[in-house]
N, C-alpha and C positions, 0 to 999 in steps of 0.2 A: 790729888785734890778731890777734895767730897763736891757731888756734885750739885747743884742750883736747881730747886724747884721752883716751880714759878707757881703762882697763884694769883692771875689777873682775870678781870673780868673788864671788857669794854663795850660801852654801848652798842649796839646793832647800827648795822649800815641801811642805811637808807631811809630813815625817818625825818621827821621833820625838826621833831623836840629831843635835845639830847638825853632830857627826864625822861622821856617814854622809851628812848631807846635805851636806857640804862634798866629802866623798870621790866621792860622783853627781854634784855640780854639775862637777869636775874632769873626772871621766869624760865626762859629755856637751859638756865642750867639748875636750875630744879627737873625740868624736864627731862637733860641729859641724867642725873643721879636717878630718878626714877625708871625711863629706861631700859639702864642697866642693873639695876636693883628685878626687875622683874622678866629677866630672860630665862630662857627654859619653862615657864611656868603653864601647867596643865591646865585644862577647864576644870579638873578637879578640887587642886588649887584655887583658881580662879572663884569658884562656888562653894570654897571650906568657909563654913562657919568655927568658933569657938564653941557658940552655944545661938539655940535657936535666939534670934531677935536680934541680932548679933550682922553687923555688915561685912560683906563678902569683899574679896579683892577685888574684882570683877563690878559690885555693884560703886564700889571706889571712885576705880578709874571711868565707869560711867559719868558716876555726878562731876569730876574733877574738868570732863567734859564738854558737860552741860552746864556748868558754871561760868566756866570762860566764855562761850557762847551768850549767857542771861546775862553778867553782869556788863560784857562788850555792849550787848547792843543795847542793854539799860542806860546806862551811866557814859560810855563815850560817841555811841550810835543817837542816844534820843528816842530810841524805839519802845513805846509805853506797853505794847503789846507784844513781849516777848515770845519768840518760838523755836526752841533748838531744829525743828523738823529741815528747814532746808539746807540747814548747815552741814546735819551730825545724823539725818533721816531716823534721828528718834525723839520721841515730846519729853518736856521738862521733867516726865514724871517716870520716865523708864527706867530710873536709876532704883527706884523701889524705895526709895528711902524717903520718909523713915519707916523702921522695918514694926511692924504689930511687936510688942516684947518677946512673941511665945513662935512667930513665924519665920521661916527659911525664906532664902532670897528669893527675889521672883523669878518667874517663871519663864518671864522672855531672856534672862538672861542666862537660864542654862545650857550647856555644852557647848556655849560662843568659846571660839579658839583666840587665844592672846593676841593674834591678828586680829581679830575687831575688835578688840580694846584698843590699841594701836591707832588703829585706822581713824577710831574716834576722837580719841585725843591729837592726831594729826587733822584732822579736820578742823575739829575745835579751835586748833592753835593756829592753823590756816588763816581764819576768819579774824580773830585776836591780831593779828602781824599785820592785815592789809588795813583793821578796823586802825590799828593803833600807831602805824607808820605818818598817815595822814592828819594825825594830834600836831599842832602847834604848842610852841610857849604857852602861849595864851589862853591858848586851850585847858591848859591843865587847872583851870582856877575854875571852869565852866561848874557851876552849878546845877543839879536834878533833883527835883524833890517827888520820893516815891512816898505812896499810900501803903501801908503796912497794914497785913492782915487785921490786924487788933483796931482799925481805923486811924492811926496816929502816923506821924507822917516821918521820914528821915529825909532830910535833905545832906546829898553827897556829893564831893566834888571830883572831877576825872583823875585827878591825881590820887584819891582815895581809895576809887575804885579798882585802880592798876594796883596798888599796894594789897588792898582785899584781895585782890584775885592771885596776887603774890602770896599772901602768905595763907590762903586757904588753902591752896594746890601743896603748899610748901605742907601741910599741919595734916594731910590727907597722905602726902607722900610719904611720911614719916610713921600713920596708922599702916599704911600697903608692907612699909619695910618691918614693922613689928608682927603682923598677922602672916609674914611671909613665915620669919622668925617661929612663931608659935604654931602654924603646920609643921614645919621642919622636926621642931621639939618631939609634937603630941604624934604627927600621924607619919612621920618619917619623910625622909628626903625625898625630893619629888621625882619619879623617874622620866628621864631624858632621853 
C-alpha cells in the first residue's frame, strides 16, 4: 500500500481569533521552510552579494525581522512610534536596505553567524505570537490609518496587516531560497 502524505495546516493553539491563529499557523510554516532552506549557511554566505547594490541573505533575514516587529506593533499594537530596538536590540534601519545601486551590505552586518539571524527572527516572531494571540473576532476588522512618507495616508485593517506580514516574509523567503541558489551556482557550495 503506497503510503499517505498528509498536508495539513491548523490554526495555533491558544489565541483568541481562529483567523489570527490560522494566519500565525501560515506564518510559521513559512518559517519552518525558511529554516530549513538556510541551514549550514556561512557568514560568507550570509554577506554574498550577486552584484554590488544587490541584497544580502543576511540583510533578508534582518528586515523579515524587523518587519514583523513594525508592522505588529503598527497595525495590531496601535504603537504610532515604531521601534524594533527592545524587541530584536536592532533599529528599523539595520537591515541596510535599501542598499545605494553601486554599495555592499552594511557593515554592522558583517561576520554575524546564522545564529543571529536566527535569534532575530525568533525574537521578532516571539513579539508577533504574544502581539497576535490576544486579537479577537472583532478585532480583525480594527482599522489604522498611517501617514505615508509621500504625506498621503493608507488606512489598513488588522486582518491586512497579518496577511502583509504573510506574504512579505513568504516573497523574502522565496529571494533567501534563490540567492542561496545563485552562491551555490556562481561561488560553489558552501563549506560545512
Amino acid at each position: 500500500m503506497a503510503e499517505v502524505v498528509q498536508s495539513l495546516l491548523r490554526p495555533a493553539e491558544g489565541f483568541r481569533s481562529r483567523e489570527a491563529a490560522s494566519f500565525y499557523a501560515q506564518l510559521e510554516d513559512q518559517a519552518r521552510i525558511l529554516r530549513e532552506s538556510i541551514q549550514g549557511m556561512t557568514p560568507q554566505e550570509l554577506e554574498w552579494q550577486p552584484e554590488r547594490g544587490m541584497n544580502t541573505i543576511g540583510m533578508l533575514l534582518a528586515h523579515n525581522a524587523i518587519v514583523d516587529v513594525f508592522w505588529t506593533q503598527l497595525a495590531i499594537l496601535g504603537i504610532v512610534e515604531t521601534d524594533s530596538m527592545p524587541a530584536l536590540g536592532i533599529s528599523m534601519d539595520d537591515d541596510g536596505m535599501p542598499l545605494a545601486p553601486d554599495a555592499e551590505g552594511p557593515a554592522n552586518l558583517k561576520g554575524k553567524p546564522l545564529a543571529y539571524y536566527e535569534d532575530l527572527l525568533a525574537r521578532g516572531r516571539a513579539l508577533v505570537k504574544e502581539a497576535w494571540a490576544k486579537v479577537s473576532d472583532a478585532d480583525m476588522d480594527k482599522q489604522t490609518t498611517r501617514e505615508r512618507p509621500d504625506g498621503s495616508k493608507r488606512l489598513l485593517s488588522v486582518r491586512w496587516a497579518m496577511y502583509h506580514i504573510l506574504e512579505h516574509y513568504a516573497g523574502h523567503r522565496g529571494q533567501i531560497q534563490l540567492l542561496r541558489h545563485l552562491y551555490s551556482a556562481t561561488v560553489g557550495s558552501p563549506s560545512r
